[in-house]
C-alpha positions as CSV (number, residue, x, y, z in Angstrom):
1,X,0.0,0.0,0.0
2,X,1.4,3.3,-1.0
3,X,1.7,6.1,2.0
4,X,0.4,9.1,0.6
5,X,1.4,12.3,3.0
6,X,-0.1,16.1,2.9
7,X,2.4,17.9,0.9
8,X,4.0,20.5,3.3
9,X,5.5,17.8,5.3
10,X,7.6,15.8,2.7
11,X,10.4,18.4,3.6
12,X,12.4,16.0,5.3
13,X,12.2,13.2,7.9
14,X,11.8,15.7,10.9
15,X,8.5,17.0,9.6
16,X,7.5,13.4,8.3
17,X,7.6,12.3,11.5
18,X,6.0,15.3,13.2
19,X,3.7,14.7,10.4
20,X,2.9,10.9,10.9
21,X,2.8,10.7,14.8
22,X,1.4,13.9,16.2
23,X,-0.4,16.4,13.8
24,X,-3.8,16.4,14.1
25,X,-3.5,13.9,17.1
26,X,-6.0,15.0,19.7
27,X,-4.1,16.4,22.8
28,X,-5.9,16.5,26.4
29,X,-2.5,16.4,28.5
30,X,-1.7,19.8,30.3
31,X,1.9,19.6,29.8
32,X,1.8,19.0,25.8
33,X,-0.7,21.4,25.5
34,X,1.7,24.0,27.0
35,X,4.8,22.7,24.8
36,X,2.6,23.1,22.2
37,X,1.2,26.5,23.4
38,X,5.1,27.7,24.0
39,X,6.5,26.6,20.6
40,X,3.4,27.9,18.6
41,X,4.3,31.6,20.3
42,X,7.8,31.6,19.2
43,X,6.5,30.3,15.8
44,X,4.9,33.2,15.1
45,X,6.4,35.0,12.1
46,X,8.9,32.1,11.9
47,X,7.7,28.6,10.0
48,X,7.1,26.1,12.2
49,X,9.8,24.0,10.4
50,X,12.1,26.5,12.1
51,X,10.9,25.9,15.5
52,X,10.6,22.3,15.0
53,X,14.2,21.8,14.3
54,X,14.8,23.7,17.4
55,X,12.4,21.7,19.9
56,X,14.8,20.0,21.4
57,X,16.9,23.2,22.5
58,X,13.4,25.4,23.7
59,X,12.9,21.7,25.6
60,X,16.4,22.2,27.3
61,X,16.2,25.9,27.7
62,X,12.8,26.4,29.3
63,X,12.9,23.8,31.7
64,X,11.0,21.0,30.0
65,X,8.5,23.2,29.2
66,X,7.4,22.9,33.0
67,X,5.0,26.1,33.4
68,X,5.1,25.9,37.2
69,X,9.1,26.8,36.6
70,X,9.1,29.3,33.9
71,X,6.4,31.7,36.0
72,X,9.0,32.3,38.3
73,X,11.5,33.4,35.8
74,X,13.9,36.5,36.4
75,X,15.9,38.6,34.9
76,X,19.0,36.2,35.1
77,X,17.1,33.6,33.3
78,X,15.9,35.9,30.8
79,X,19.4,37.2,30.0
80,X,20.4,33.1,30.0
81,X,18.2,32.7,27.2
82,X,18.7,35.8,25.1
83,X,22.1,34.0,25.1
84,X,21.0,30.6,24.0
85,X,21.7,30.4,20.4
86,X,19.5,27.0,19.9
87,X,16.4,28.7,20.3
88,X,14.6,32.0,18.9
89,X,16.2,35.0,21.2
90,X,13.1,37.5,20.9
91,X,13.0,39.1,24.4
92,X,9.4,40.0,23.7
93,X,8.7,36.3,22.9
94,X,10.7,35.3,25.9
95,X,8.4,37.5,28.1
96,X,5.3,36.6,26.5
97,X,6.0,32.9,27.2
98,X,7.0,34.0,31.2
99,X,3.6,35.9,31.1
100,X,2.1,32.8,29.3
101,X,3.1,30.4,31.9
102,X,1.6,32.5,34.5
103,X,-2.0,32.8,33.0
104,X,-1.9,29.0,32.3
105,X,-1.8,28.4,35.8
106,X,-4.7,30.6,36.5
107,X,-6.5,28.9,33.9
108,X,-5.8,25.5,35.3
109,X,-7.3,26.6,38.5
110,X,-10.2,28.2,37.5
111,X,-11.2,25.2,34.8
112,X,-9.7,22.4,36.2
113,X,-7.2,21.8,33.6
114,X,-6.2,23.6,30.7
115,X,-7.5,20.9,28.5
116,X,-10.8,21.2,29.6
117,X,-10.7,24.9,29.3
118,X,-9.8,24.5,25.9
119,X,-11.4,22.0,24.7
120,X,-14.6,24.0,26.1
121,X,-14.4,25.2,23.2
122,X,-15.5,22.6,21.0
123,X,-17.6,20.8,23.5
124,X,-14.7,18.0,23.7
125,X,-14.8,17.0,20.3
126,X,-12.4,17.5,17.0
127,X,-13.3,19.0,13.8
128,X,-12.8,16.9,11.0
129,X,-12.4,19.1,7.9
130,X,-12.2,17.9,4.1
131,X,-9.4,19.5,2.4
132,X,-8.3,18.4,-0.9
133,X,-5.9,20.4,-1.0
134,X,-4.1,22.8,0.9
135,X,-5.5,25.5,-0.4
136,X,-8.7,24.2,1.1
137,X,-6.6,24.8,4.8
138,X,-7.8,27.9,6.6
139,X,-5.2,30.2,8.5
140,X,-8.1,31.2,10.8
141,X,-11.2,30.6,11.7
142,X,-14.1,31.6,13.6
143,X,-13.2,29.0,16.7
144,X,-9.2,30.5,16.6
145,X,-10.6,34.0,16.6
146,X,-13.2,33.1,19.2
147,X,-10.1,31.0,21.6
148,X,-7.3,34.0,20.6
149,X,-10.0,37.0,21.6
150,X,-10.4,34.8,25.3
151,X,-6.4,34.3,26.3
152,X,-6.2,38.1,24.9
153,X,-8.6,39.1,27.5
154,X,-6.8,36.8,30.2
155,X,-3.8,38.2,29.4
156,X,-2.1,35.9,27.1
157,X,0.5,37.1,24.7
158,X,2.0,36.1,21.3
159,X,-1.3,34.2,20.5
160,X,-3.1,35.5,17.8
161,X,-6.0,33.5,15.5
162,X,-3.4,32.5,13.6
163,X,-1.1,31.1,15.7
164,X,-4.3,29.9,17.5
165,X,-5.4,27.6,14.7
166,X,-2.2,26.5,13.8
167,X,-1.7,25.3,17.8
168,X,-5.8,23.6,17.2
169,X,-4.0,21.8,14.0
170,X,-0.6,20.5,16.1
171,X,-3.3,19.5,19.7
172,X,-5.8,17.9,16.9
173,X,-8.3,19.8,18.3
174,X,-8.9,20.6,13.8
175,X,-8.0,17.9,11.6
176,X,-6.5,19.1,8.4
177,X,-4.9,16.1,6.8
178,X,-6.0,15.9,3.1
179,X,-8.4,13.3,2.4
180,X,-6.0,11.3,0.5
181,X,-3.5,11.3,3.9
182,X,-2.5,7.9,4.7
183,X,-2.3,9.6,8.3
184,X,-6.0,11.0,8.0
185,X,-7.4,8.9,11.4
């Protein structure tokens, strides 16, 4: 049987993987989410090929992604990682992500988990689009504007509609994979 992949990913084995074991792979753990919620920030402007190629380093540089930690950063930190050449050294980024970290926890207590807050959003359950192609793939949508206009108002940073839909596509909170995807289910 022949494996048939959306398009963007046939880059090289790094985003076939990414591709194959975790696009569009619905996320309810806390901790992913916030990887997920980090790395999409820093993506912003940047491709997410870029950031992927660097997960590793943001891994090793913010503390395994452990939001608890990363709320109680301080300037010495900051400077730390303005040094690190492995990741993306945008001070505003850096701060938004501190900032991030903070409003995650206030959303965990207030919902329960992050998950459930965010999946609130679609009443627990994925949406399975139909592209054919990619052209057929949305940049936004009503949901990401809807999810992006909430964090604004608690306070979130760095997380636009845009970057909003593209984090629903890596939690597989939106399934985009072509119909023709080996990787579809």
């Amino acid at each position: 049987m022949e494996i048939r992949r959306c398009g963007w990913c046939e880059k090289d084995d790094l985003y076939r993987k990414y591709h194959d074991t975790e696009w569009g792979k619905p996320v309810y753990d806390d901790e992913t989410l916030f990887e997920i919620l980090v790395l999409e920030s820093f993506q912003a402007g940047l491709s997410w090929y870029t950031i992927l190629k660097k997960r590793e380093n943001f891994k090793a540089a913010f503390d395994n992604f452990d939001h608890q930690k990363i709320a109680k950063y301080y300037e010495v930190k900051i400077e730390e990682l303005m040094q690190n050449s492995g990741i993306i050294r945008n001070r505003l980024k850096i701060l938004a992500t501190i900032n991030n970290a903070e409003k995650f926890s206030e959303i965990q207590k207030e919902f329960g988990s992050f998950s459930t807050y965010i999946w609130g959003f679609l009443d627990g359950n994925p949406i399975v689009n139909q592209p054919q192609t990619s052209n057929d793939v949305p940049a936004t949508t009503e949901i990401s504007n809807k999810i992006s206009k909430d964090l604004k108002k608690r306070g979130f940073k760095f997380l636009g509609s845009t970057v909003m839909y593209a984090f629903m596509q890596a939690t597989g909170m939106v399934n985009d994979h072509l119909v023709d995807c080996s990787f579809r289910n």
